[in-house]
N, C-alpha and C positions, 0 to 999 in steps of 0.2 A: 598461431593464427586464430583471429576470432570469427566468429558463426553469428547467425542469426539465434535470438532465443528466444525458444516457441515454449519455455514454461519456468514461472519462479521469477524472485527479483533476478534483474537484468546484472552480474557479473561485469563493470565497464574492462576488464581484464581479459576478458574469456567472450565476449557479447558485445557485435557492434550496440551503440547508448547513441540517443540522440536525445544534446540538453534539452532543458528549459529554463533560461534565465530567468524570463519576465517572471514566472513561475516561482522562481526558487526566492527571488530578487522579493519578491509581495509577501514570503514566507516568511524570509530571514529579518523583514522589515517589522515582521509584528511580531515576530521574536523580540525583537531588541528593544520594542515602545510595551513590552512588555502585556503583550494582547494575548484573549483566548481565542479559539478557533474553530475552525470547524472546515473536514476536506471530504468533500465527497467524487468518487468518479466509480462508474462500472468496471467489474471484471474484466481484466487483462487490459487495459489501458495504465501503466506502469505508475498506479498509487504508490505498490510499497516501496517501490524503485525510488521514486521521489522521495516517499518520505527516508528511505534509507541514506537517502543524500542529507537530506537537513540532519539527521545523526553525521554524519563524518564532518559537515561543516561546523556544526556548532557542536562539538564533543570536547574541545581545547577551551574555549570558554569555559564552558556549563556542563552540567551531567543531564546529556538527554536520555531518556530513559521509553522506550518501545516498545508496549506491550499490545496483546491480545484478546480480546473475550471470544473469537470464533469458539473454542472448547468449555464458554461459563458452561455451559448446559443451563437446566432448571436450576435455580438457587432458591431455596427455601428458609434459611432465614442469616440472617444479618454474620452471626460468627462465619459460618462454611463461605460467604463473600470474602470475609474480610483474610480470610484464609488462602482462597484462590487471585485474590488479587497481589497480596505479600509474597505469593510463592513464585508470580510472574515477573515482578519486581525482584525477586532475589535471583531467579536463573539467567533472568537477563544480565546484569550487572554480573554476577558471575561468567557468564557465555563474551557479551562484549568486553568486559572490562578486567577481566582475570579478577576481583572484585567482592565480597564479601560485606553485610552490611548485619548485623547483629542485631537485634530489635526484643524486646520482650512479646510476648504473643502479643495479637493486634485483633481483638475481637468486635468492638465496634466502627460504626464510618466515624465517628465521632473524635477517634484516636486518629485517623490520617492527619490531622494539623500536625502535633506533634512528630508524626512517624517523618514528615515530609521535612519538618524544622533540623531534626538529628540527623538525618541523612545528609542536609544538606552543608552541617556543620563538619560532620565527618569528613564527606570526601571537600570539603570548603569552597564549594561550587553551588551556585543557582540551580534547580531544576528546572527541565522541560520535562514536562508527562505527556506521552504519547500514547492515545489507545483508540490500535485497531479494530474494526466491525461492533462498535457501538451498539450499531441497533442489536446486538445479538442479548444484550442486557435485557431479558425479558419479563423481570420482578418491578412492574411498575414501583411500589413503593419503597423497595431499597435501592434505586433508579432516582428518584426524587430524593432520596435520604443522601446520596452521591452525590448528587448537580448542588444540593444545598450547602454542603461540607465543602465544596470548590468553591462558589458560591462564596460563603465567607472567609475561603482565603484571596480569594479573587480583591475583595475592596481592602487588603492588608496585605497585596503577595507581596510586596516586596520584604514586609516583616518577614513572610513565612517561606522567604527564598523561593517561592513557585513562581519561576519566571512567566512562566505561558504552559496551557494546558489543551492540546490537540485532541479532536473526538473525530476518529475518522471511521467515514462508512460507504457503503458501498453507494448510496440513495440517498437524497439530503436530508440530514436529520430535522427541520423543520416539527410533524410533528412529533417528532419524541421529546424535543428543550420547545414546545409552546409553552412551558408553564413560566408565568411572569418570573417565577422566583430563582430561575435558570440565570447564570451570568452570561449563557449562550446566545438567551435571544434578541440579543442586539450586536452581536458580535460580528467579526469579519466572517466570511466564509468564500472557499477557495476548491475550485472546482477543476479537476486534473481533466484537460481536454483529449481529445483526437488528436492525432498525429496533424497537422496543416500539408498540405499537398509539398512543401520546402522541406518539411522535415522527413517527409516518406521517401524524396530524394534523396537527403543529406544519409538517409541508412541505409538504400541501396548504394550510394555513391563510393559510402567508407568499404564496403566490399569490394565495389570494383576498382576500388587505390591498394586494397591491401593483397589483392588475388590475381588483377589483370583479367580475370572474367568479368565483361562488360554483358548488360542489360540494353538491349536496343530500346532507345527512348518510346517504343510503343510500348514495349512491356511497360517500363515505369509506369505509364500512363496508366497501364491495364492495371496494374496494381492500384495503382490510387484509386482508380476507381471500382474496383470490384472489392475493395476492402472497405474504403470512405473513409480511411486515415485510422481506421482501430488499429492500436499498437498490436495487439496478439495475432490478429490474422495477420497482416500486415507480412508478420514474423514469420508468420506460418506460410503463407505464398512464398515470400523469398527463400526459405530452408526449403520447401520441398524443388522449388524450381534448380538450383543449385546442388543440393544432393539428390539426387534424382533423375530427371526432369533432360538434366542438362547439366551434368555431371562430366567434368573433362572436357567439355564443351570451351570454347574461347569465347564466344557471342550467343544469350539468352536470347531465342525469336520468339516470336508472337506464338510460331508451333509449340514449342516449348512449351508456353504457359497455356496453351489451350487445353493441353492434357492436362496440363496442372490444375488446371481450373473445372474441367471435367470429374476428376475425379475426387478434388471437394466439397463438388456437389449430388455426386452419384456414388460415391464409391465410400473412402472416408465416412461418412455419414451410415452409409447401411452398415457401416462394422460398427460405429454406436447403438444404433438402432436394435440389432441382433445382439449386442452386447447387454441391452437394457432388456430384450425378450428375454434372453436368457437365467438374469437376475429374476426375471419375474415369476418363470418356471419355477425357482427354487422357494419363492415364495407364497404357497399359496395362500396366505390369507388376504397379500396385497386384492 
């Protein structure tokens, strides 16, 4: 039986999922006209979810490849980049792909042409480069020294097999690719919305087909609107009303959620709250 999921890409196995064609449909289309990109949507609105969809769609084609800078940290010069980017590039292909890619050390951005040309001869597939929280990239000029190296695979990718190259962040990257010499700043950019009032249904709905626990159409309502279509609360309303709430229950009422809803606001929150005093006791120089 699938659940509601209140944290992490969304399991469609294990976690009611509710698609996004149009979405997925504008993605895969500039995949294939061979565009760069750019995705931006807030925390817990199902970015990685999505992007983890365009890897299972286009993984039989092409080698999509999905990494991360949330843990670059400070980067200080150009080798220790070229190092934490290769290392994310090989655990992934390793982790997705049972996978192995062999490369001579890779110390400047200057070698990605090449790194990208071999790789892509190896496993005999086009690449997609995917990379998570962008903005975490915080060495302006080995930042410019990157977008340039893309940059000129950009006006030759097909030479250099880089089918399309995704920069996704949490905020629109605008100013961080203003600079003219970015392939970014004229590019597409695609932005992962709110849940629409259809699709907040459609994810109560697949619970109440797969459980026979029905939601009184006020609740729905109460949902949609006390969340405003953010996937993570969204999520979060329905698992707590259902495990909890209204647990063994046949029919979710309005009572129901009013606790539920109560104690999102009052209760939930002060165990953060106490949880961040707490940390700060231990801290004191904060």
């Amino acid at each position: 039986m699938r659940r509601f999921c209140t944290s992490g890409p969304v399991d469609k196995n294990t976690c009611y999922y509710v698609e996004r064609p149009e979405l997925m449909e504008e993605a895969l289309d500039h995949i294939e006209n061979w565009r760069y990109f750019t995705v931006s949507a807030p925390r817990q609105t199902g970015k990685t979810t999505f992007l983890n969809e365009i890897v299972e769609k286009t993984k039989d084609k092409y080698l999509p490849i999905f990494i991360s800078f949330e843990t670059l940290g400070r980067i200080e010069n150009e080798s220790e980049f070229m190092e934490f980017f290769k290392e994310k590039i090989d655990f992934y292909l390793q982790f997705k792909y049972g996978k192995s890619f062999e490369y001579k050390k890779i110390s400047k951005i200057s070698h990605i042409n090449r790194y990208i040309i071999e790789m892509s001869e190896k496993f005999e597939k086009e690449i997609i480069l995917m990379i998570d929280e962008f903005e975490k990239f915080n060495n302006e000029e080995l930042m410019n020294e990157f977008l340039h190296a893309i940059r000129e695979m950009y006006h030759m990718r097909k030479g250099y097999k880089l089918r399309s190259v995704i920069l996704i962040s949490v905020n629109y990257l605008s100013g961080v690719l203003e600079d003219n010499a970015s392939p970014f700043n004229i590019a597409e950019h695609i932005e992962v919305p709110y849940f629409t009032k259809e699709k907040v249904y459609d994810l109560l709905n697949q619970h109440e087909k797969e459980t026979g626990q029905l939601f009184e159409e006020e609740v729905k309502e109460l949902i949609w609107h006390n969340a405003g279509g953010q996937p993570g609360l969204t999520n979060a309303l329905a698992y707590d009303l259902v495990t909890k709430k209204a647990k063994n229950e046949k029919i979710i009422t309005k009572v129901h959620f009013e606790k539920t809803l109560n104690d999102f606001m009052y209760v939930y929150i002060d165990k953060n709250i106490a949880n961040i005093i707490t940390k700060r006791k231990k801290k004191k120089n904060w």
